[in-house]
N, C-alpha and C positions, 0 to 999 in steps of 0.2 A: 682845571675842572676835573681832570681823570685823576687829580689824587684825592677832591675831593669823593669821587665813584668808588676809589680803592676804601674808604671809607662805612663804606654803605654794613652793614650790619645786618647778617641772618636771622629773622626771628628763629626763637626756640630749637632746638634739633632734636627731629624726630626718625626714629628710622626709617630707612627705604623698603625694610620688613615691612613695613604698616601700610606705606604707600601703595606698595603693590596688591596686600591685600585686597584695599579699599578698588582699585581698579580691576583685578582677576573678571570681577563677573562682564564688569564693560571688553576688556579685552577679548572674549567669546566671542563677541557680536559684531565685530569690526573688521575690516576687510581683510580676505585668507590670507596675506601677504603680510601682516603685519609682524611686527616683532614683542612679544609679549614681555612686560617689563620685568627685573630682577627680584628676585625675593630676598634674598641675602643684601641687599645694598654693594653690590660691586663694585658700583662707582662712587661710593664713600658720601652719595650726596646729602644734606640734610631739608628737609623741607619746612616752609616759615610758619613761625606760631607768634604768639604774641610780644609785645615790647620792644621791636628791634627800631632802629627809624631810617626814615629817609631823607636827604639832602631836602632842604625846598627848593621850589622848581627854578629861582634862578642859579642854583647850585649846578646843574647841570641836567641830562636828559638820556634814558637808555641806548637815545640812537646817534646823542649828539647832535641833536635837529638838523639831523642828514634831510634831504628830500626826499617824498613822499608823492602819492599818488594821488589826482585831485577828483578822479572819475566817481558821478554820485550813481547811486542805486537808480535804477528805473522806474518812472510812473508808474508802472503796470507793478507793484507790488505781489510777492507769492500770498496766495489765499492764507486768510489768519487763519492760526492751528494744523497750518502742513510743517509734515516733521521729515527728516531725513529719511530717507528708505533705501533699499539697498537695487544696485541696479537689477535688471532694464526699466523698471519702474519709473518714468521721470514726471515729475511736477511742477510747473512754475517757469517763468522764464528763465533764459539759458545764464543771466547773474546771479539767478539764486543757486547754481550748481556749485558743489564743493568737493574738489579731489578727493576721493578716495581716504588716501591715507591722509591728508591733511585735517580731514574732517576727522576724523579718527584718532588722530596726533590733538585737536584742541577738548574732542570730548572726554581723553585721557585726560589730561591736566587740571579741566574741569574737577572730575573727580578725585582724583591724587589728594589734589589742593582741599577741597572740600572735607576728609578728612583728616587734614591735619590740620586745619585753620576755618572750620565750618562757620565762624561768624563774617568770615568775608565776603560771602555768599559769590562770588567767583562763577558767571558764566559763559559756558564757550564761545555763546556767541559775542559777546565782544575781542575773545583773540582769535576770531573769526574778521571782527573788523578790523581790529589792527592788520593783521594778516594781509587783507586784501589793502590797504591803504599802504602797507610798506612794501609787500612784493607779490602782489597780484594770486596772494595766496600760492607762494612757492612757483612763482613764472607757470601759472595752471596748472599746478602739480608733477612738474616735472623731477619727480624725487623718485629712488629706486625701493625695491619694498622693504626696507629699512628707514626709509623715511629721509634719505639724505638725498640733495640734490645731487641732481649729475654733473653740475659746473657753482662753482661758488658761487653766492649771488654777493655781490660787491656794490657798497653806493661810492661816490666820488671822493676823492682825497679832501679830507677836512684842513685844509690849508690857508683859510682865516679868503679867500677867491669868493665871495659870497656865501659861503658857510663858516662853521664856528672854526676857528683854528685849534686842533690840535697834533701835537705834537706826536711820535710815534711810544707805543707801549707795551706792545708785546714784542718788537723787532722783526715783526713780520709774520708772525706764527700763524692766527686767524687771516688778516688780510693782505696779505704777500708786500704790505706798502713797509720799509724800516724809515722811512723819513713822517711820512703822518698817519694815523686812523684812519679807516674808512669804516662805514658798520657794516657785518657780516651777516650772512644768512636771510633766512625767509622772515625773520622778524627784526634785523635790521638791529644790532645789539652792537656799538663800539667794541673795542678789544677789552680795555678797561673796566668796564662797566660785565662786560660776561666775564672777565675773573674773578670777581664778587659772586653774581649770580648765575654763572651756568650749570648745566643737571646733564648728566647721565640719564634720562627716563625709557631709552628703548636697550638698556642692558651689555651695550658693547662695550664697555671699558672707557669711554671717550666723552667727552662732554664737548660735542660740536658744536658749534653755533649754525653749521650749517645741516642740521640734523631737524627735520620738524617735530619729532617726539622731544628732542632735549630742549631748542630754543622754545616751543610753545609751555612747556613747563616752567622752562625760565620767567617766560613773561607773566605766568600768572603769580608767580610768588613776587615777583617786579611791583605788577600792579596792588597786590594784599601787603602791600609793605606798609607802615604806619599807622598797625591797627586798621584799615581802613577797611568799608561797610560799604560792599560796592551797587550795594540795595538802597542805600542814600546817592539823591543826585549829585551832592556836593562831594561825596569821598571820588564818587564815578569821576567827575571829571577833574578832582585831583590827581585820579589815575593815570587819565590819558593826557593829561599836562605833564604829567612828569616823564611820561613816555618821550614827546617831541613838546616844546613851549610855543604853540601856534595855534591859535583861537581858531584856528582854517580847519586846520590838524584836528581842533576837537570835534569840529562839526564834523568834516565829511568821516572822520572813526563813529560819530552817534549816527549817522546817516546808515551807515551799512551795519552800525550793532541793532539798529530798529528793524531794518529789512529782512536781517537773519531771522529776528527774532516773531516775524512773523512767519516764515517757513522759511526751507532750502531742501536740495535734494541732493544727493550724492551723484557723481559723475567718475568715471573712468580716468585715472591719474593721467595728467598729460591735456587733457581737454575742457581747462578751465579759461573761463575767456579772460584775456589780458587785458589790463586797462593801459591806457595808453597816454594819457595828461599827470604830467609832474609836475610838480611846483617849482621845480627852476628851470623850468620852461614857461612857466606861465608869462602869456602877450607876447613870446615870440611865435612869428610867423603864423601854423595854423594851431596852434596853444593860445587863444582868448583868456586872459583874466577869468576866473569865476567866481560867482556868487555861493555865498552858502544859506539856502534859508534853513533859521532857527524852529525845529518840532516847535508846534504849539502844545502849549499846555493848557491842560482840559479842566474844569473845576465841576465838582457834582451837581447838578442841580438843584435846588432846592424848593420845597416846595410850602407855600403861604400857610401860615397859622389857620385851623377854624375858626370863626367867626363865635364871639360867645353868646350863650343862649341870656333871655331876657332882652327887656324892652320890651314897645308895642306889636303887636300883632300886625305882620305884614311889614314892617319898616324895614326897611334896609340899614344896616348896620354901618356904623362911622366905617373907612376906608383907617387900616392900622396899618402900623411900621411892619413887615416882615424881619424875624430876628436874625443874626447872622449865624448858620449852619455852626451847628457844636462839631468844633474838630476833636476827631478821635485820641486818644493820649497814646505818647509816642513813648515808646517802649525802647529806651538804648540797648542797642546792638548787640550781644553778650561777647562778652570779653573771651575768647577762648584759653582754656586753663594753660599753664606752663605742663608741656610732655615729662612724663616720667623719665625720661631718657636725659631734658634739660637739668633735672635735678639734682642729677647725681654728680655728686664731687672725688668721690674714689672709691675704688674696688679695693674690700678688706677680706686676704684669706681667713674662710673657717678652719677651724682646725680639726684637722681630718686626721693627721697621726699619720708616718710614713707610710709611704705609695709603695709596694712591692710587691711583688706577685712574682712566681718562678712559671717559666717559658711555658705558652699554650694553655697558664689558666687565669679567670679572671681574679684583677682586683679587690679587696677585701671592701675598699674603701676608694671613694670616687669625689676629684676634687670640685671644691665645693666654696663662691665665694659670696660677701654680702655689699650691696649698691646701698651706698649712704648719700646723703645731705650734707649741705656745708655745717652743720650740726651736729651730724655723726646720727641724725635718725636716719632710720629703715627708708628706704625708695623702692614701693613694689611696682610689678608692672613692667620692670626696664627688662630689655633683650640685651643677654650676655652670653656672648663668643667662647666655646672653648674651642682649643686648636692646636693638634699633635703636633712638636715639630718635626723638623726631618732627622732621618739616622736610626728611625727604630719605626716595626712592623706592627706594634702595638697599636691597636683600634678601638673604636669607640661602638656601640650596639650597632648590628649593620654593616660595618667594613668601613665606616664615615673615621674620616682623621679631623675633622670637624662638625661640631654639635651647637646648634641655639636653643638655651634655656630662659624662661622669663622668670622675675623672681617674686614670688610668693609674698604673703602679707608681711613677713619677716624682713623681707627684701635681702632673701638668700635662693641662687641657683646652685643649682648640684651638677654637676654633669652626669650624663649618662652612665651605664656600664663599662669599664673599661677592661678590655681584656690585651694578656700580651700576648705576645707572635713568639716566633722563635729565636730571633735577635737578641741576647741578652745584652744589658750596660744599662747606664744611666741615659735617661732622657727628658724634658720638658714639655709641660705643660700650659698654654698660655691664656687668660681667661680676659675679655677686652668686650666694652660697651659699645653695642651695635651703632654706627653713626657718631659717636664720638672719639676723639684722638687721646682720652685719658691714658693714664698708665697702666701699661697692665700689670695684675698679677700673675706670678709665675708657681708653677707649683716642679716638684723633683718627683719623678718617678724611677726606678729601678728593677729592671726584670732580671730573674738571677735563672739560672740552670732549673730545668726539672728536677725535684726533689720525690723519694720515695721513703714510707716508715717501715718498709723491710727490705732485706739483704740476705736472699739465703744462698745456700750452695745446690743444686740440682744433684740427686745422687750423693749418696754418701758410705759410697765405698774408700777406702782406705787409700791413699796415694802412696804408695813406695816405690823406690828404685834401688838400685844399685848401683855404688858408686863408676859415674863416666859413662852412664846409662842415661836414657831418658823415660818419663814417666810415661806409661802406655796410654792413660786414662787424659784426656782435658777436662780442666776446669772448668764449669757452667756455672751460673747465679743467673740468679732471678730478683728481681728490682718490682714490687710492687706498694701502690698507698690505698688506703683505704680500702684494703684486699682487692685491689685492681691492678693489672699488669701497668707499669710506669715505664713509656718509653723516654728516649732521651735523655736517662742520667747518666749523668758522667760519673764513674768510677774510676776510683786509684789502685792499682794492684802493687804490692808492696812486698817482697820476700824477705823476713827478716832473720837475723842471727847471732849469737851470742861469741862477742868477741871478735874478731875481723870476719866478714862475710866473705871474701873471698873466692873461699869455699861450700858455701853455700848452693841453692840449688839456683836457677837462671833461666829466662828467654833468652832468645835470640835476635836483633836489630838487624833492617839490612842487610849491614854489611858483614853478618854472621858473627858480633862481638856480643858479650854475656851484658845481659839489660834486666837488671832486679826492681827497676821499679819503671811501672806505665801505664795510660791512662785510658782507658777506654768507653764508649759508651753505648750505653744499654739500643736495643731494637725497637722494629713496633710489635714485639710482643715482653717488653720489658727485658731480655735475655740477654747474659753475654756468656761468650763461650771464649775464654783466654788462648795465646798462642802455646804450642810445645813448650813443654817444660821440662828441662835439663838437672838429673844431678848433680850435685859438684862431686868434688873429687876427696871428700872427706866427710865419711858416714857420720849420721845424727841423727835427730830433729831437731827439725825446721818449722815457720808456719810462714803462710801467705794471707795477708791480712788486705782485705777489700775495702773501701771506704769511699762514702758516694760525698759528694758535695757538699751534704747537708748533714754529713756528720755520722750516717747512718752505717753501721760498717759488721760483716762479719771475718770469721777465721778458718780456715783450711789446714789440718798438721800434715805437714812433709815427713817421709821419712826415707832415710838414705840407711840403705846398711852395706855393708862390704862386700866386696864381690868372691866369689863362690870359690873354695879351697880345690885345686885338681886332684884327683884320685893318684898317689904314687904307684909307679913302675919299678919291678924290681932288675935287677943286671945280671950277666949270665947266659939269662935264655933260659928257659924250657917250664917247664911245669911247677907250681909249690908242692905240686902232689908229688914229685919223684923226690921229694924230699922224704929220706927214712925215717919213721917216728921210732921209739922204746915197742917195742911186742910185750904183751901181758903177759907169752911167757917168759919175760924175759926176767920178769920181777925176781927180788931177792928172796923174798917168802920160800919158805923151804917147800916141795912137793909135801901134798899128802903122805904119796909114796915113798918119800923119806924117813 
């Protein structure tokens, strides 16, 4: 029977996005303790739409027609038209009260369910009955404000001992049993049978069965499985046939889905009254057998033909057949459409033309893919994942490393802005259909160094030294784009020279050894200002040539000339002036007075 269960087939999948939509405004109004469901689909669930099927009921049962509770509703029914209220307020007698969060936990699923499968017409109050028929609605609500109870709730080892035999199937995980099944939780769900259908619906990662937000979701998509119209009385108790196979089973779940459905009032988690008669107790000791009686069904009444006019005056008119009441025309159910999200058969990149962007600015271009059909036409409407992965600081609008896009009439999502960080390298991009396991598409992104379109030199004085000198003056540049200071480029500084460098001019490393080429990078006012810079030992010029990352590069000329000749000393001692020159009289020229 549980491979039959393993079996069982998900209607449609749609996402957990929509689900929780559809529920935001219920989740407002429900008690302050509760857990508001996921928006993202966390828990990967998908919820049921149309075409999927179900076992027929002698195929097997959600609970494994475990035992069940036989306790009927009270004669004193709650007054028609009383609804739920929020405490201290209380109405009705103390069986129509409904825990807290339990009650909370079915009007959620109620709704969920409703919008993704709205012709099933799905109301709480029936997993209000089931609820109470399989575990006293959560042992009176003994669940914590996450909705999970505080001790498992376990029915008996299905060991073929007066129940169905089965085998073990999860190896213990839901019900600690590795030799058979037992069914789990407040709605009573084999192991087998909730690996098929168990949810995630209160957002912790976990699909409990002992959780009354997950298993009450569970059982509404349980019960909407085969197309069914749970507004017809025949789909309804196909439903709860397929739940447990016990005619018993069907009435007392109609018995407490009619009492709900005439009122109930909320009660204080913990203080819901227990039923206390099981069915595999029934006729021992103070457990009597019981009866179930069947609701009556009511037929409109109709009322007699007039009498036609003519004949005598005063006569009473022949006694006619009354005709039988014209029944209304019955209008089938509507089929709910297949989800947009069912539709799609693969994610095709657009083409967007290399992702790159240099450090701290955005993307030119933002990837972008299209949700097809087993056809290859457009599927608009689907929610599509993108999602940074790890190793680079690169972000989406916001600081989000993940974005949900819906896709347009084209059935193309874009993703957001993407800007990069200051991590440069290659990294990924991964684009995946919300609620489904398709393949994704990946896109390449690359963020490269800050780039700027000028390189100048600050000051433009002259650089000379003297050979085995150092230059007095540093080098400064200035790195701007778009006539804006450009911090963060990386620069190359490069001394060159004609023929063995050598001798050429040099920094300094370290460890005080000559270093002609190194890389440096700009401020946050775009500026570098290079380390001392050393002559060599063999006058010239020189030039030191800058060059940013991106190509961008200017030139600096060096210039080395010889170091300074020393003024000579003459030998001797003493003065050049005690040196005797020729006297003008000394000239050969004859005197005048010759």
């Amino acid at each position: 029977m549980s491979a039959h269960l393993g079996r069982r087939l998900r209607r449609g999948a749609t996402s957990g996005a929509v689900v929780a939509a559809a529920v935001a405004a219920l989740a407002a109004s429900q008690a302050p303790e509760t857990v508001a469901p996921p928006t993202d689909n966390a828990g990967g669930d998908r919820a049921v739409g149309a075409g999927d099927t179900l076992p027929a009921a002698d195929e097997g049962s959600a609970t494994g027609d475990s035992p069940y509770f036989l306790d009927l509703p009270p004669l004193n029914s709650p007054k028609a038209g009383a609804s739920a209220v929020t405490p201290p307020v209380i109405t009705g007698p103390a069986e129509a009260g409904i825990p807290a969060t339990v009650l909370a936990a079915y009007q959620r699923a109620e709704q969920a369910i409703r919008a993704t499968d709205p012709a099933c017409h799905l109301p709480w109050q029936l997993l209000a009955g089931i609820g109470k028929v399989e575990s006293g609605q959560a042992g009176g609500g003994k669940v914590d404000a996450n909705g999970t109870t505080f001790q498992p709730i376990l029915g008996p080892a299905l060991n073929g001992n007066g129940f169905a035999n089965i085998s073990d199937t999860d190896g213990g995980a839901y019900d600690g049993d590795p030799v058979h099944d037992r069914a789990v939780g407040p709605m009573q769900f084999i192991p087998s049978t909730w690996a098929t259908w168990g949810q995630d619906a209160n957002g912790d990662g976990k699909k409990d069965p002992n959780n009354i937000y997950d298993a009450a979701q569970a059982a509404g998509l349980y019960l909407c499985a085969n197309d069914r119209d749970l507004a017809l009385k025949s789909d309804l108790d196909k439903a709860i046939l397929s739940y447990n196979q016990s005619t018993e089973y069907l009435h007392t779940v109609l018995s407490w889905f009619e009492y709900y459905r005439r009122g109930t009032h909320q009660v204080p988690d913990g203080t819901g009254v227990l039923p206390v008669d099981r069915s595999d107790n029934r006729g021992k000791g103070d457990h009597p057998a019981t009866t179930f009686p069947v609701p009556p069904v009511t037929t409109p009444p109709t009322t007699p033909p007039a009498p036609k006019p003519g004949g005598s005056s005063g006569a009473t008119p022949p006694p006619t057949t009354p005709k039988p009441p014209v029944k209304p025309p019955v209008t089938p159910p509507t089929k709910p459409t297949m989800p947009p999200t069912a539709k799609v058969a693969k994610l095709s990149k657009v083409a967007t033309g290399e992702l790159t962007a240099s450090a701290g600015s955005a993307f030119a271009k933002s990837p972008a893919v299209a949700a097809l059909d087993a056809s290859g036409g457009p599927v608009a409407g689907v929610s599509v994942r993108f999602e940074i992965a790890d190793g680079t600081d690169a972000r989406f609008t916001g600081g989000a490393t993940t974005a949900t896009v819906t896709t347009g009439p084209a059935g193309i999502a874009a993703a957001p802005v993407l800007r990069a960080g200051e991590k440069t390298g290659p990294f990924t991009i991964k684009a995946t259909v919300v609620g489904r396991t398709l393949d994704a598409a990946e896109f390449s992104a690359t963020v490269t160094a800050r780039s700027a379109d000028t390189l100048v030199r600050v000051g433009g004085d002259l650089l000379t030294a003297a050979s085995g000198s150092a230059f007095e003056q540093r080098v400064q540049v200035k790195a701007t784009g778009e006539g804006k200071a450009t911090p963060g480029v990386v620069v190359t500084a490069e001394i060159a020279a004609t023929g063995s460098g050598a001798d050429a001019p040099y920094f300094k490393d370290g460890a005080g050894a000559p270093l002609r080429t190194l890389t440096v990078t700009t401020d946050e006012n775009g500026l570098i200002t290079l380390p001392e810079l050393f002559a060599g030992d063999k006058p010239g010029e020189y030039v030191l040539r800058l060059t940013t990352s991106g190509g961008v590069g200017t030139e600096v000329k060096l210039t080395v000339t010889a170091p300074p000749t020393p003024d000579p000393t003459p030998s001797g001692g003493g003065s050049s002036e005690a040196t005797p020159s020729a006297s003008p009289s000394a000239s050969a020229s004859p005197s005048p007075s010759a």
